[in-house]
N, C-alpha and C positions, 0 to 999 in steps of 0.2 A: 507559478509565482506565489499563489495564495499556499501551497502542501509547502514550499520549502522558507514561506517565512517572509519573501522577500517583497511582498505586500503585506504588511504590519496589521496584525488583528485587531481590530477597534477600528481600523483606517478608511478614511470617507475613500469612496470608488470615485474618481472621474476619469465617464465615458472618455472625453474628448482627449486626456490623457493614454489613456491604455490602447485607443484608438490608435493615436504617435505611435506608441513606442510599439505594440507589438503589428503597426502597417496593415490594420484592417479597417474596411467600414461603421458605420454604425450600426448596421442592422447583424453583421455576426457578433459585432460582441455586444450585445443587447441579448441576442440569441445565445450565449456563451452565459451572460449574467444570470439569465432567466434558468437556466440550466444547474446555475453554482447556486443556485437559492433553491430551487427544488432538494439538491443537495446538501444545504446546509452548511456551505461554505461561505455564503454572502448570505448576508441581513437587509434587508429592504422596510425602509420606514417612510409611508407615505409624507411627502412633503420635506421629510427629511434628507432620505437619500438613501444610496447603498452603502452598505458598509461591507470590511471584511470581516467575517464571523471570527470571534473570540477563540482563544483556545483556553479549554475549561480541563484541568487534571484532572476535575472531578470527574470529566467524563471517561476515564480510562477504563475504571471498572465495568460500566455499561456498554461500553465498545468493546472491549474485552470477554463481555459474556457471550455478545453476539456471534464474532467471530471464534469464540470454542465451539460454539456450535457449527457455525457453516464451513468457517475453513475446516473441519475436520470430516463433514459432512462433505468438502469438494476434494482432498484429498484422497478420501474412499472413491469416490465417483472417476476420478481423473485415473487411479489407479485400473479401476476396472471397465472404463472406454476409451483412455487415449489409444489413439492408431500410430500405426509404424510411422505417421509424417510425426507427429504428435514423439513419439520415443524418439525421433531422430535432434528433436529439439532439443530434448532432457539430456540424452546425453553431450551438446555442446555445453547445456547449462553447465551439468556435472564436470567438463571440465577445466571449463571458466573457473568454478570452484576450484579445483584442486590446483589452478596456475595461483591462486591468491597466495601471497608470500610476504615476511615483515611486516610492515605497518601500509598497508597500501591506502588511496587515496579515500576519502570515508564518500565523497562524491560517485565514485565509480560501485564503492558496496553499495550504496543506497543503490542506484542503477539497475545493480543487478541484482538486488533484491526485490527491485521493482517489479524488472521482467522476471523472476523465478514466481513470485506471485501470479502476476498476468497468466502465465504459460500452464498454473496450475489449472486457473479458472478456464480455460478456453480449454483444454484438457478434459473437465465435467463434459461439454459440449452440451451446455444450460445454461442459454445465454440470460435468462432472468437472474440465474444464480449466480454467473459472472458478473452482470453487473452491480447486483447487491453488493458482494465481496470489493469489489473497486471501490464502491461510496467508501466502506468500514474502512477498509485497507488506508483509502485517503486521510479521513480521521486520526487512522490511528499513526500515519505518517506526521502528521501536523504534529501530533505529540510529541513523537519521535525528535524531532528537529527543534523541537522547544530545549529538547532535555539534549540534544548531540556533542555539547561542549563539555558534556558530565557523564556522558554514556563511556562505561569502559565495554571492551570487548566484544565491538562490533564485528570484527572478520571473523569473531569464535559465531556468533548470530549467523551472520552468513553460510559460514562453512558447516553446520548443523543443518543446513537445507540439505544435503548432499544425501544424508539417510535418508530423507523425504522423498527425495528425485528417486533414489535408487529402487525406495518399494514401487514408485509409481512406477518406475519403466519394467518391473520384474511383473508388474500386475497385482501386487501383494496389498492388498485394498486393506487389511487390517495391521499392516505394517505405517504403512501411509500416513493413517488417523491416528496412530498412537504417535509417530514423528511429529506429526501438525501440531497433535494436541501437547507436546514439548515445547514447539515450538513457540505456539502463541502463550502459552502460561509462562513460559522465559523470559517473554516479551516483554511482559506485563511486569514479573518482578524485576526483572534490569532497568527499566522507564521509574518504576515506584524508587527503588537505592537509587535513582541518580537525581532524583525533586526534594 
């Protein structure tokens, strides 16, 4: 709710709220909060309250350096340890890619840009460096969705993984990193043309 927007950034948190609506206790999502503020997602001001963290453009370029580096540091990696369960995944990815046709639904790319992400990072089999990659990934989601109503050419975004997928599943660990490294500097200038 906080990565696609629909808890509004600046927006006071109430517990007893999000408790309703997403039908959990107190203690998981306290434990959920406490987690999104480690993160950087929620803002916590004593006596004030929680809030949801801002989304700042400024931040794109610092999020963006970040992830030149690691995702392209986990695209090497993924290429040269995913295992045949691991390649069995990439290629449904890949062909999920290749079904995408016309204008298809931007909910569904997001989706599966998600899991094409995800699947890289578990891929490394470095779960510290998976989970770094997800905070960033999240981040630079939020931006993403700031800018969705002005982004042109998402499914061409999407269907550019598909070189990515293909050196990983070949093993081509320097094919990988130079697709990643496309990919997130594309990222970055299509978010900048569309603010």
């Amino acid at each position: 709710m906080i990565i696609r927007l629909e808890l509004k950034p600046g927006s006071l948190i109430i517990e007893s709220e999000l408790m309703l609506q997403l039908k959990f206790g107190r203690t998981p999502v306290r434990e959920a909060l406490r987690a999104l503020a480690n993160e950087k997602l929620v803002e916590v001001y004593p006596r004030r309250g929680m809030f949801v963290a801002s989304v700042d453009v400024k931040n794109l370029s610092a999020i963006s350096e970040v992830r030149a580096v690691l995702e392209i540091k986990a695209a090497e990696l993924a290429a040269e340890r995913s295992t045949p369960a691991d390649h069995e995944i990439t290629r449904k990815l890949i062909a999920e890619i290749k079904a995408i046709k016309g204008q298809p639904d931007m909910a569904k790319l997001i989706g599966l840009d998600q899991r094409i992400h995800h699947h890289i990072y578990e891929c490394t089999h470095n779960e510290f460096l998976a989970s770094t990659l997800e905070n960033y990934y999240a981040h630079a989601l939020r931006i993403w969705f700031l800018a969705l109503d002005r982004v042109v050419g998402l499914a061409d975004a999407i269907i550019e993984h598909r070189v990515l997928l293909e050196a990983i599943s070949q093993n081509d660990s320097k094919a990988a990193a130079k697709a990643m490294k496309e990919h997130v500097e594309g990222f970055e200038t299509s978010i900048r043309k569309s603010l």
